[in-house]
TORZABA-290118 format. One record per atom (N, C-alpha, C): residue in one letter; x, y, z. Coordinates in steps of 0.1 Angstrom, whole numbers, padded with zeros to 4 digits, always signed. Last residue first. Layout:
# residues N
AXYZ/...
# end
This chain:
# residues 163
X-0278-0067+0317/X-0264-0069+0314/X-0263-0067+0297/X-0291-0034+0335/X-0292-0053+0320/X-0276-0053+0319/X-0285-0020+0352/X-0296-0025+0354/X-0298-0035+0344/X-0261-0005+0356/X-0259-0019+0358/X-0272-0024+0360/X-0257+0020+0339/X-0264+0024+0354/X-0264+0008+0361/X-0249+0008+0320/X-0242+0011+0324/X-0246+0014+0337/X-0274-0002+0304/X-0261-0013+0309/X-0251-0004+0317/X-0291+0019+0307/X-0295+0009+0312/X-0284+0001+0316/X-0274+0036+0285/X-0275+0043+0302/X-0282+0028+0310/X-0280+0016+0261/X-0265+0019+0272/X-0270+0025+0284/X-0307+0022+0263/X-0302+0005+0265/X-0286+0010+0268/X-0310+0045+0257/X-0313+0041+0264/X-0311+0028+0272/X-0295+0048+0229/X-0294+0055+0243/X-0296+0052+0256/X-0308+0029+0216/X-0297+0025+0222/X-0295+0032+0227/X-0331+0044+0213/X-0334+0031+0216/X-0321+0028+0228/X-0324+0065+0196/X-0332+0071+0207/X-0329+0057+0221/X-0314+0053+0174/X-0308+0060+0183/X-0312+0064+0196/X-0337+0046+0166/X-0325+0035+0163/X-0318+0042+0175/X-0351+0069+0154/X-0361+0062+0166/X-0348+0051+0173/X-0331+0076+0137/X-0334+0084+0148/X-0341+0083+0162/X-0334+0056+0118/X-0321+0057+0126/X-0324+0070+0130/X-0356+0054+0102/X-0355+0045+0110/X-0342+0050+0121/X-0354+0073+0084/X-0359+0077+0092/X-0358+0067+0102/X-0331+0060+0063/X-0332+0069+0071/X-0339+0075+0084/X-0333+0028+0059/X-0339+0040+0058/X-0338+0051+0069/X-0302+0014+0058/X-0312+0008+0060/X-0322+0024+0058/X-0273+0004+0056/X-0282+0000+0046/X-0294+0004+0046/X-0253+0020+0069/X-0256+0007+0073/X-0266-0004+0066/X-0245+0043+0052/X-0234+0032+0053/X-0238+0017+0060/X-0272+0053+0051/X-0265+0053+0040/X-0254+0041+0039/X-0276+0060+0080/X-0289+0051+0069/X-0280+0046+0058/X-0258+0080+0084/X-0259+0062+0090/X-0265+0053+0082/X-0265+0100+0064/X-0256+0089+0066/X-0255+0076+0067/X-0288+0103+0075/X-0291+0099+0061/X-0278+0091+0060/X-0285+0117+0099/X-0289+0104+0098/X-0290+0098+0087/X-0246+0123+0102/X-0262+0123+0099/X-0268+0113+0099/X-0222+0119+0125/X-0225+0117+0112/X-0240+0120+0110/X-0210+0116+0149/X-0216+0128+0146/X-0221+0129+0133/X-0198+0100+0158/X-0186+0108+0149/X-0196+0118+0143/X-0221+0090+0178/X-0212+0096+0181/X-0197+0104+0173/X-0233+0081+0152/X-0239+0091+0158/X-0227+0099+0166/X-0214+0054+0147/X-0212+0071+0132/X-0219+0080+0141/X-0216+0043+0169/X-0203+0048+0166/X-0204+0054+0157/X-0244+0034+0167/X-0238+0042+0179/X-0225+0052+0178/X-0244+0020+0143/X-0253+0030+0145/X-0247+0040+0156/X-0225-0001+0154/X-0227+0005+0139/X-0229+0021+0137/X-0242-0014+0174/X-0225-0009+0178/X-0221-0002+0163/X-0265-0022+0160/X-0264-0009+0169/X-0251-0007+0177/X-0252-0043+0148/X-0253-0031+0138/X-0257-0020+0147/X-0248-0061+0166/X-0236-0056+0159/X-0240-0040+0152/X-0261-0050+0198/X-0256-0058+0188/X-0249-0054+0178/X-0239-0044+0226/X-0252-0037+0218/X-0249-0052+0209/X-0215-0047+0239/X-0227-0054+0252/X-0242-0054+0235/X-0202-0027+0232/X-0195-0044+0229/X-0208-0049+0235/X-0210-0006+0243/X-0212-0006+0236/X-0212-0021+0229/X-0195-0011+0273/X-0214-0009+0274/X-0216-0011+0259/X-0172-0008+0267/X-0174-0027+0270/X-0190-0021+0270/X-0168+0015+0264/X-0169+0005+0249/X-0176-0005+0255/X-0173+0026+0282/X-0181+0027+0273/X-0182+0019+0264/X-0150+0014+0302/X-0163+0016+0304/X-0177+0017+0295/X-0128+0028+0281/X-0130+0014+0283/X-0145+0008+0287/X-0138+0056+0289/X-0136+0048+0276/X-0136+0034+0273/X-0125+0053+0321/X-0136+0054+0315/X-0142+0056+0300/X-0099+0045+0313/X-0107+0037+0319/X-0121+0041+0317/X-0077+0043+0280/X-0085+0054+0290/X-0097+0041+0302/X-0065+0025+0267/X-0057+0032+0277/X-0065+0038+0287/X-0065+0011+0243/X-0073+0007+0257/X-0070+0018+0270/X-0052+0024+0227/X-0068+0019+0220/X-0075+0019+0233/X-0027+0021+0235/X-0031+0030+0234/X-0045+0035+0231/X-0015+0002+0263/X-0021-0001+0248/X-0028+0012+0248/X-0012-0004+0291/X-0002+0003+0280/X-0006+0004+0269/X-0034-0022+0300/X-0026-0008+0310/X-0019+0002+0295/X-0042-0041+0291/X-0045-0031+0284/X-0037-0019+0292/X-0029-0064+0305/X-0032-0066+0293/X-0035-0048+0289/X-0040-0052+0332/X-0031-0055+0333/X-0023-0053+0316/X-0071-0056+0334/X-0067-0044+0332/X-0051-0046+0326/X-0081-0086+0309/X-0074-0076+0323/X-0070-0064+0323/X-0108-0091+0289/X-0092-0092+0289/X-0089-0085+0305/X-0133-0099+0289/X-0125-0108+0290/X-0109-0105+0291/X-0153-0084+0287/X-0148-0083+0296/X-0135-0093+0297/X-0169-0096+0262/X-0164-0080+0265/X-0155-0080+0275/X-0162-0127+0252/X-0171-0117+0263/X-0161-0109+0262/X-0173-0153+0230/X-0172-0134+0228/X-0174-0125+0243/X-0170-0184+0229/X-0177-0171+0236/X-0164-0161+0231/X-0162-0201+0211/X-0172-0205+0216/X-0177-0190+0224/X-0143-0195+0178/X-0142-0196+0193/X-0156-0195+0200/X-0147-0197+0151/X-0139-0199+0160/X-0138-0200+0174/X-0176-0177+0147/X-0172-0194+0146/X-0162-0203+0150/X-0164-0153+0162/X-0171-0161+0165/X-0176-0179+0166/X-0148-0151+0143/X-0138-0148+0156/X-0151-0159+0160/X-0160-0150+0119/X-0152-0156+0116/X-0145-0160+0130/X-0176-0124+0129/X-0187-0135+0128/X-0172-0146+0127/X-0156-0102+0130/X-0161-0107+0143/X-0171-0123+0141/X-0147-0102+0103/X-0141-0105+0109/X-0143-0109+0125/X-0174-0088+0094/X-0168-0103+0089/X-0157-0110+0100/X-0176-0066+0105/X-0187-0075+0109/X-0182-0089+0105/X-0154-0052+0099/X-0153-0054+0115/X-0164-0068+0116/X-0158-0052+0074/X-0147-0060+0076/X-0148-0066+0089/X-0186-0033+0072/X-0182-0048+0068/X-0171-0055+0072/X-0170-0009+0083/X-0183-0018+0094/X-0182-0031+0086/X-0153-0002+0062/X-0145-0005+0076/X-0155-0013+0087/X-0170+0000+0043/X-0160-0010+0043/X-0155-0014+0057/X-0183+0022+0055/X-0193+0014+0050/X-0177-0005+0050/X-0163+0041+0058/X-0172+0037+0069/X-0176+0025+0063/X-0154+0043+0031/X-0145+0041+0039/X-0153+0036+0052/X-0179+0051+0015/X-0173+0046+0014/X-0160+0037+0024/X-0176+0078+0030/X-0193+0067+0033/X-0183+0053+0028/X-0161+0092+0027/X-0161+0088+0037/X-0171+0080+0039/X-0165+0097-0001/X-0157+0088-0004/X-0154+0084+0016/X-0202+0095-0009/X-0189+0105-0002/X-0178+0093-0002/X-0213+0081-0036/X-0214+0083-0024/X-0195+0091-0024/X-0205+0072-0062/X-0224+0074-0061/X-0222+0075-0048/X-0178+0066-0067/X-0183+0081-0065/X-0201+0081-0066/X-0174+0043-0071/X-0176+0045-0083/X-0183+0065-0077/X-0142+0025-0058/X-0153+0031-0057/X-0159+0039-0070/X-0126+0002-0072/X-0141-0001-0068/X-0150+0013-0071/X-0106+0010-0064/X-0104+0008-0075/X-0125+0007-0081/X-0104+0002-0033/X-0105+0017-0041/X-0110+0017-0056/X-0100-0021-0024/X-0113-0016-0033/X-0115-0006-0038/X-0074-0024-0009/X-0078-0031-0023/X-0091-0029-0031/X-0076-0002+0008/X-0068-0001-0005/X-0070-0010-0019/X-0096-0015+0025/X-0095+0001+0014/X-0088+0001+0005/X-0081-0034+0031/X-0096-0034+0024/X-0098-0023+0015/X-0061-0024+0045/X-0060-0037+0035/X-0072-0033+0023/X-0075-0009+0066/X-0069-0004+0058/X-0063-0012+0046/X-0087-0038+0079/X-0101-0024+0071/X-0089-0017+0067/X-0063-0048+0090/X-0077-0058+0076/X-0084-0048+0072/X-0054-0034+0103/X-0045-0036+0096/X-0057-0038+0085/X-0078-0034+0125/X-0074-0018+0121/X-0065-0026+0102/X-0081-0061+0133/X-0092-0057+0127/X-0084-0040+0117/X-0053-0056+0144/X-0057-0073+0131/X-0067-0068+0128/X-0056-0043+0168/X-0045-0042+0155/X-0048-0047+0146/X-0077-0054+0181/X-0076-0043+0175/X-0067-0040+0162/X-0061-0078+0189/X-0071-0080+0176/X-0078-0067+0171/X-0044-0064+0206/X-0038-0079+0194/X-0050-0080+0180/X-0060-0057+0225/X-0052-0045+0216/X-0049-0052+0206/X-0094-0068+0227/X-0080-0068+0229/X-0071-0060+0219/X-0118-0069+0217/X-0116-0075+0233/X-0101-0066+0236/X-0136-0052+0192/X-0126-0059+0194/X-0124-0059+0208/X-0157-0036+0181/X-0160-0049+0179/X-0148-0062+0181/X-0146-0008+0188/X-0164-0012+0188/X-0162-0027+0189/X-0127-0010+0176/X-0124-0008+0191/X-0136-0013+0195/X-0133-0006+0150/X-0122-0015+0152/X-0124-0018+0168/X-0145+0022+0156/X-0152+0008+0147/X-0146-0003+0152/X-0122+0041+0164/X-0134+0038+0167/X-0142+0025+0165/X-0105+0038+0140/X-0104+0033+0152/X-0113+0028+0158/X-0121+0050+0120/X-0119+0038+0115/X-0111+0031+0129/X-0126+0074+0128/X-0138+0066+0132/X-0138+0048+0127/X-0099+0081+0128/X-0107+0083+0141/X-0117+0070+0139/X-0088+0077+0102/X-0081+0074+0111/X-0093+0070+0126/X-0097+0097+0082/X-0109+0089+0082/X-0103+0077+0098/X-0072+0105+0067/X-0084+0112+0074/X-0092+0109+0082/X-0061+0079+0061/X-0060+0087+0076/X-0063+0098+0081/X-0071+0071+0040/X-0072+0065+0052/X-0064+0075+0061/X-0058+0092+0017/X-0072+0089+0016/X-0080+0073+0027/X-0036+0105+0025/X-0044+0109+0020/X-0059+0106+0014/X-0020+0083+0035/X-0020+0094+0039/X-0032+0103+0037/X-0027+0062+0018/X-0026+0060+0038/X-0030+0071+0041/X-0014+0073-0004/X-0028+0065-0005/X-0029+0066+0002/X+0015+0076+0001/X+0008+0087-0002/X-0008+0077-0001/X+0024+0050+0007/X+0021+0057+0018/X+0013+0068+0017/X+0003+0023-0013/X+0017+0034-0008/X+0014+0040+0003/X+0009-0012+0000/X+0000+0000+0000/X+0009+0012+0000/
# end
């Protein structure tokens, strides 16, 4: 991959393509292996994009398929997925993991299903709703009532009233 490509057309896009990665990863080891596989991805489909969308819808849209492929393939492999499973210890130094209360959020967000860990993380990059609708497939209007839902269902996991 060149560096000018990286540069200029993935790491604008750096934030929410963390973000995403962190959304649907336990650990820094598979953080890194999800982040490496959605910049792989980009590079190999560029070639693809046909400009009937923002070239950041594009990049979102790839980087939530890779995370979703790559978490169902983690899944078939291994018998449980739990959020909590790594130690403080394991994440003390990792930069993805670093913050405690960020950690707190994600493991509330890791707790959502896949596509409202989707939805959560474009609202929070602040993206529109036609967006979200845009990169996650689905109608617009639906991702406002979508939002409203998982607000609630996080302050619920996090106040420790559902798991």
């Amino acid at each position: 991959m060149s560096s000018d490509f990286y540069k200029t057309s993935i790491l604008p896009f750096a934030g929410i393509i963390i973000k995403l990665c962190r959304a649907y990863t336990n650990s820094q080891e598979d953080f890194e292996d999800y982040y490496q596989e959605v910049c792989l991805q980009i590079w190999r489909s560029k070639d693809n994009f046909r400009e009937e969308s923002q070239w950041s819808t594009w990049v979102y849209r790839i980087s939530l398929n890779v995370c979703l492929t790559l978490l169902k393939k983690k899944k078939n492999n291994v018998q449980h997925f739990v959020s909590d499973a790594i130690t403080a210890e394991e994440t003390e130094d990792n930069f993805a993991f670093s913050e405690e209360s960020l950690n707190v959020l994600y493991d509330a967000i890791r707790k959502l299903s896949e596509i409202d860990r989707a939805v959560i993380m474009l609202y929070l990059e602040e993206k529109s709703q036609k967006e979200i609708a845009e990169i996650i497939g689905t109608n617009p209007n639906n991702i406002g009532v979508r939002v409203k839902r998982i607000k609630i269902r996080l302050k619920k996991i996090l106040d420790g009233e559902i798991n």
